[in-house]
N, C-alpha and C positions, 0 to 999 in steps of 0.2 A: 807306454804300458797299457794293456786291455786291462779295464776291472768293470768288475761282473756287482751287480747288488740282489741281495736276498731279501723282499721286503718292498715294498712298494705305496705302504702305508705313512703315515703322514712326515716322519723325519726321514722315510726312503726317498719324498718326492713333493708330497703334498704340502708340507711348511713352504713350498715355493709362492703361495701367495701372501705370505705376510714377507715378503720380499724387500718389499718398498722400505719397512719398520728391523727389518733384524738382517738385511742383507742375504748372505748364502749362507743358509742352514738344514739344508738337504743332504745328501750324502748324491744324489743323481746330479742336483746342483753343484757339487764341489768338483766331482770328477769334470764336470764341460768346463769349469772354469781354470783347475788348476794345471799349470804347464805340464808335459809332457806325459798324461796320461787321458783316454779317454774310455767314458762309460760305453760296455760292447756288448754287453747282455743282462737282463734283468731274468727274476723268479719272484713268482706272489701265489700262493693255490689261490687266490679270490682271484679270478679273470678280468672283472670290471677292475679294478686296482692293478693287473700288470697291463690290459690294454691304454688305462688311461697314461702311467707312465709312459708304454713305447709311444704312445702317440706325442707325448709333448717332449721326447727325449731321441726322436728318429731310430728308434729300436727298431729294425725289421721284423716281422711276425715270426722269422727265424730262429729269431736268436731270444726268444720272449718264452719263458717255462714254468708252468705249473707245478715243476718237481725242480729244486735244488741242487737234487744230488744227478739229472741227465743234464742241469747248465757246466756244472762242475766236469763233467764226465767228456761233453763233446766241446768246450767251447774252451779254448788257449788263453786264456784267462792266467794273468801276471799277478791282480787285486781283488781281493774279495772284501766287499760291506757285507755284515749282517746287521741287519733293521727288522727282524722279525719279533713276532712277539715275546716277553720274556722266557717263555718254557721253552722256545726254539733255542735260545743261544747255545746253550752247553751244546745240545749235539750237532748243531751245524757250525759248531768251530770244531768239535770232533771230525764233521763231514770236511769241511776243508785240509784238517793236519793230513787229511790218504793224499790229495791231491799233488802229484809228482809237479806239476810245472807250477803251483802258486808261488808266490815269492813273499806278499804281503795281506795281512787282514786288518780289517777298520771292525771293530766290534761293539755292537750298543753295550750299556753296560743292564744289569748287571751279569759277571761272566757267567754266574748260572745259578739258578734257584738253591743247589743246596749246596751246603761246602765241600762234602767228601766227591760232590762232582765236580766243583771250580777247582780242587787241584788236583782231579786227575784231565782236568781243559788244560789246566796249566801245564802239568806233566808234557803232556800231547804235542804241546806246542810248542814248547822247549826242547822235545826230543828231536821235532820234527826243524826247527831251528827257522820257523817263520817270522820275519817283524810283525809286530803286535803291537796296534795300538787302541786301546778300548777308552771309547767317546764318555768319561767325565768330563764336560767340554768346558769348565770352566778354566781347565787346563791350559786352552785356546784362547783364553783371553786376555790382551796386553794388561789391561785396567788390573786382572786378579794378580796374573805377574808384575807387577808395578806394587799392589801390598803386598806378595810376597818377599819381593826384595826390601823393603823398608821393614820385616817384622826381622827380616834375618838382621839387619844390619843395625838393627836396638835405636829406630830413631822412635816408635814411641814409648820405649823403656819396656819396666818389664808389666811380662801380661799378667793383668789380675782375674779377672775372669771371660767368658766367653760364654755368648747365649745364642738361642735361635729358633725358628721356626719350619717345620715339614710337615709336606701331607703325601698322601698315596702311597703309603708302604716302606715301610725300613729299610727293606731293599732295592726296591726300586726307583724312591727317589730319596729316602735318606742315606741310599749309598751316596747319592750326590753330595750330601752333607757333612758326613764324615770324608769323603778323601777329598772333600775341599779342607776341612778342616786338619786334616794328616797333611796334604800340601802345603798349607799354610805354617803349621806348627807342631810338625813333627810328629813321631809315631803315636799311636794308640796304645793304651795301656790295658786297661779295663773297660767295662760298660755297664749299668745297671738299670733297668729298664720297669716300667711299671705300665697297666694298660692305661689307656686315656680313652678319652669321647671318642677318638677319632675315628673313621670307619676302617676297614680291612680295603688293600686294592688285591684283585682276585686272590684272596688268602695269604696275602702276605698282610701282616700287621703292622698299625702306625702306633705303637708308645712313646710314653716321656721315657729319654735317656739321662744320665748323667755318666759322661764322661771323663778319663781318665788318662792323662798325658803324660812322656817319659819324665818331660822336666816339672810337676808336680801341678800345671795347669790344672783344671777342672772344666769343665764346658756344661754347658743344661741344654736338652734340646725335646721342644715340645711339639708333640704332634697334634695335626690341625686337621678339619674334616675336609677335603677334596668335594667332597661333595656341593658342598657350596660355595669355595673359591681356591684359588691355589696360593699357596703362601710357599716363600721360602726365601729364610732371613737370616742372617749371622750378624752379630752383637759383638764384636772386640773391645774390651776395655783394658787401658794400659795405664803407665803411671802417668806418661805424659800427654797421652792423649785417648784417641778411640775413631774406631771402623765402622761405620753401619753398614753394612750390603744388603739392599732391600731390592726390591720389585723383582728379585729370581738371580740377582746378579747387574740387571743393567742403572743400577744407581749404589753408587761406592761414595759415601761421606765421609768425610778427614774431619774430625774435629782436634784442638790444640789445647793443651790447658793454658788458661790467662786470667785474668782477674776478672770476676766478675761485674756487670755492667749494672746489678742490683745492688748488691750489699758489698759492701768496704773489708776488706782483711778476708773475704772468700773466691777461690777460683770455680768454675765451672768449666766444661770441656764448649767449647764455640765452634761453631761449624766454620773451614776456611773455606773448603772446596769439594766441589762434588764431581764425580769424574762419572759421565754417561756414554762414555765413547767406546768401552769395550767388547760389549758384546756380539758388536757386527761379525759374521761370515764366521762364524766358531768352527762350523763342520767345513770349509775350504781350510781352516788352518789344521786340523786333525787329517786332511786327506793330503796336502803338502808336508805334515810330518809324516805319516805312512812313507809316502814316493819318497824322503830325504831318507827314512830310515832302512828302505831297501836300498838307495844307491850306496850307503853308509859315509857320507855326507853328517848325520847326526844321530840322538840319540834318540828313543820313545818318549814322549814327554808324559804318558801315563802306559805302560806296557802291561801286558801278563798278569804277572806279579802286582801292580799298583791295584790290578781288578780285582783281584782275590783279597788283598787287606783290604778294600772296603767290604767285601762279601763278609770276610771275617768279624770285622765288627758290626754288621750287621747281624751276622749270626750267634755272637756274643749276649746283643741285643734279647735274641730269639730265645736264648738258654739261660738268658735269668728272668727271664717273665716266667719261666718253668720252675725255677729253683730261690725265688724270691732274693738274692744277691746278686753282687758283681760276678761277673765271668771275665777270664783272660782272655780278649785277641790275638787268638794265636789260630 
């Protein structure tokens, strides 16, 4: 299968040099690597950013476009990535749904800046009957599916609480946050959100959230300045144990409850093991479920749909910093 990338900027191509440390996480990198599809044409309006991909990717100057919507138009393209900047998504997954011969899209998240436009993206691409799969990429990761099967299966009991840390925007990287956290532990309920230090990434806002889950969970999630470092952290506490997911995902700690190693007749939770091995080549498994989801082989492992609930509780987010309470995810 030809697929075509929109985007040519750092997770279209340029993450290729932290290669060595995080494997494939390109989206130009997934397509060379994964079987039976290859990258056939790229689009960037920045020229030095689509020359330097065709160069490291044997693009011909042919098939290399400044415009989106004449790669779409003249080039037999089966897969489309968008990696463009956040304001591009919503309409150039619109621009894809016209495309008579597409078959599949790999979409960065989030689906699109406001909600009455993520579903009608959705709408679009439902009607249009494309597989859809939009890059939450922690999705992709064995290590995060490896806790997601242990929370389903009640080995550390029940959850008590759930904390965490984000920066660069509600939407665009605490979407990341919340639909790990819907992945993890099911739907969202509410959201109530208050400003913080944190800075704005281009006007999207970073606040403290407090979260609301169907089975009565709670979650805290505090926003951090990007400005000075990136942070992004999830805190599971259970009865019988506890999750830490720190350094952005690539460090997962298992702690157990046992008896304390201080004091007599008290337990504490002990670290048994730390699991570092998951976050290799995330965008090669996001671009091998795309190609299984169009052979239909499998299912979306974050489709359409999964992108917009997190748009939704991001926008939840958004409309109680306006109205000083919780708001529905809906």
């Amino acid at each position: 299968m030809k697929a075509g990338l929109v985007g040519c900027g750092r997770i279209g191509c340029e993450f290729d040099e932290d290669a060595d440390r995080v494997g494939i996480y390109t989206h130009a990198a997934a397509y060379r690597a994964a079987e039976g599809v290859a990258l056939w044409a790229i689009a960037d309006a920045d020229p030095a950013k689509l020359a330097n991909c065709g160069e490291r990717y044997g693009i011909p100057p042919e098939r290399r476009y400044t415009d989106a919507a004449q790669m779409l138009a003249k080039e037999p393209l089966d897969l489309l990535s968008i990696a463009a900047p956040d304001r591009l998504h919503a309409p150039l997954a619109k621009l894809a749904a016209t495309a008579p011969r597409l078959r599949g899209l790999l979409l960065e998240k989030p689906l699109a800046l406001d909600l009455d436009e993520g579903r009608a993206v959705l709408n679009q691409l439902q009607a249009r009957g494309l597989a859809v799969v939009v890059n939450y990429s922690r999705r992709f990761c064995p290590a995060h599916a490896k806790l997601k099967t242990a929370l389903a299966e009640g080995r550390l009991g029940r959850i008590q609480q759930v904390s965490g840390y984000y920066g660069k925007g509600v939407k665009h990287n605490g979407g990341h946050w919340l639909d790990l956290l819907r992945y993890l532990l099911g739907p969202l309920v509410s959201v109530q959100a208050w400003p913080s230090q944190a800075s704005d990434y281009e006007g999207d806002p970073t606040p403290d959230l407090r979260i609301t889950l169907a089975g009565g969970v709670t979650a805290s999630l505090l926003g951090t300045d990007h400005l000075h470092y990136s942070l992004f952290e999830m805190d599971i506490v259970a009865e019988q144990g506890r999750v830490r997911i720190t350094e952005s995902g690539h460090c997962i700690a298992w702690y157990a409850a046992a008896e304390s190693p201080y004091y007599a007749g008290y337990r504490l939770p002990v670290l048994t093991d730390t699991d570092t091995s998951g976050m290799r080549d995330l965008l090669l498994g996001a671009v091998e479920n795309l190609r299984d989801t169009v052979l239909e082989r499998t299912a979306s492992r974050c489709d359409a749909e999964d992108g917009l609930l997190a748009l939704c509780a991001a926008d939840a987010a958004c409309r109680s910093m306006l109205s000083g309470k919780p708001e529905p995810v809906v």
